[in-house]
C-alpha positions as CSV (number, residue, x, y, z in Angstrom):
1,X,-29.6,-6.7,-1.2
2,X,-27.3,-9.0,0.1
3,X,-25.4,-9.2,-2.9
4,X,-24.8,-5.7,-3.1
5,X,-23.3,-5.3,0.1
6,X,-21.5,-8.3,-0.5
7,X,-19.9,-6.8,-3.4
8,X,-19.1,-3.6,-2.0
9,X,-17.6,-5.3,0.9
10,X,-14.9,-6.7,-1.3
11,X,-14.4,-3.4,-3.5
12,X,-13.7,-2.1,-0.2
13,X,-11.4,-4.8,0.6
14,X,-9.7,-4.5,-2.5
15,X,-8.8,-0.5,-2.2
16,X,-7.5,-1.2,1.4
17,X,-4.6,-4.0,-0.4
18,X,-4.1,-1.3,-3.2
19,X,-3.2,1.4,-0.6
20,X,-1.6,-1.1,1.6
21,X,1.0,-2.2,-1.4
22,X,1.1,1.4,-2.1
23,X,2.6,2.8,1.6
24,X,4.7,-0.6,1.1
25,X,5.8,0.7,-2.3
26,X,6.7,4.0,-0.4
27,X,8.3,2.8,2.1
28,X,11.2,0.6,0.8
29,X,11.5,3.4,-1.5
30,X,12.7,6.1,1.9
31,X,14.4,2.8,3.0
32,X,16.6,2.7,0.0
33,X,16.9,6.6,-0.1
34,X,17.9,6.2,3.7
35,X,21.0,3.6,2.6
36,X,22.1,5.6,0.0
37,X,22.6,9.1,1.9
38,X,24.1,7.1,4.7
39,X,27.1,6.1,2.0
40,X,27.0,9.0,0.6
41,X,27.4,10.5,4.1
């Protein structure tokens, strides 16, 4: 039983990095998107 949760404590874990490095991913993307209209501006 213990195992079980165990295990889908740290699937759990693991989805919350994925989306974590994926808003990251997103974000430096509307940074970059940001610095480019400003020269562009």
């Amino acid at each position: 039983m213990a195992n079980k949760a165990s295990k889908k404590v740290a699937s759990i874990k693991k989805e919350l990095k994925a989306r974590k490095a994926k808003i990251a991913k997103q974000e430096s993307k509307v940074k970059r998107l940001k610095k480019k209209l400003k020269k562009a501006a």
